[in-house]
N, C-alpha and C positions, 0 to 999 in steps of 0.2 A: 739680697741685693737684686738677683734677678725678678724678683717678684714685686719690688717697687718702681722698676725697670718699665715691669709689664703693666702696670696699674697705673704707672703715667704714658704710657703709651696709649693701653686702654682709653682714659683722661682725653689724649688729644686726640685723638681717633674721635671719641663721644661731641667732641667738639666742634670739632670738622663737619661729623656730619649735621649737626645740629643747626651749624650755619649753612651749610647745602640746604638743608630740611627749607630754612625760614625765606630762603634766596626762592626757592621755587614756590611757596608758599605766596610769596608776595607776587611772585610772577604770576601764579594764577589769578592771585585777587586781581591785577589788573586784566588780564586777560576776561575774566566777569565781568567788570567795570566797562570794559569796550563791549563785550558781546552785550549789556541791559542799554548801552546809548544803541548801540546799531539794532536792537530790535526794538527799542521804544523808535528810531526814523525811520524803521520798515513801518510801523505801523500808523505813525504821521501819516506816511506816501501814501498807505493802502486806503487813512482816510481821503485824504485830498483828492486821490484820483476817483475813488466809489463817488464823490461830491460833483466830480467834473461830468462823469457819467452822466449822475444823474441830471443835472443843468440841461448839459446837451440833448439829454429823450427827453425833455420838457423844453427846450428849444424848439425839440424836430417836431414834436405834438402842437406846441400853439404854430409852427409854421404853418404843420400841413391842417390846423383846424381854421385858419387865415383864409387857405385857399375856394 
């Protein structure tokens, strides 16, 4: 008797964790999911701004090649 006591305790025990397991499992999949968008708009920003740079040193050059 004890020992099918223990085997379904074992049982939900295996269960418990199993769904803990899948709870943070998904929580990291999201947790990926946000870090691959915030690093694909880090690297948006880092094109746009290297873009604006250069605009502006081709701005500053035909100004000062004006003068």
């Amino acid at each position: 008797m004890q020992r099918k006591n223990a085997a379904k305790d074992e049982r939900i025990r295996v269960e418990q964790l199993t769904e803990k397991y899948e709870a943070v499992e998904q929580k990291l999949k999201e947790s990926n999911e946000q870090l691959e968008e915030r690093e694909q708009l880090a690297a948006e920003v880092e094109q746009k701004v290297a873009e604006k740079i250069a605009k502006a040193q081709k701005d500053a050059a035909d100004f000062i090649a004006a003068q």
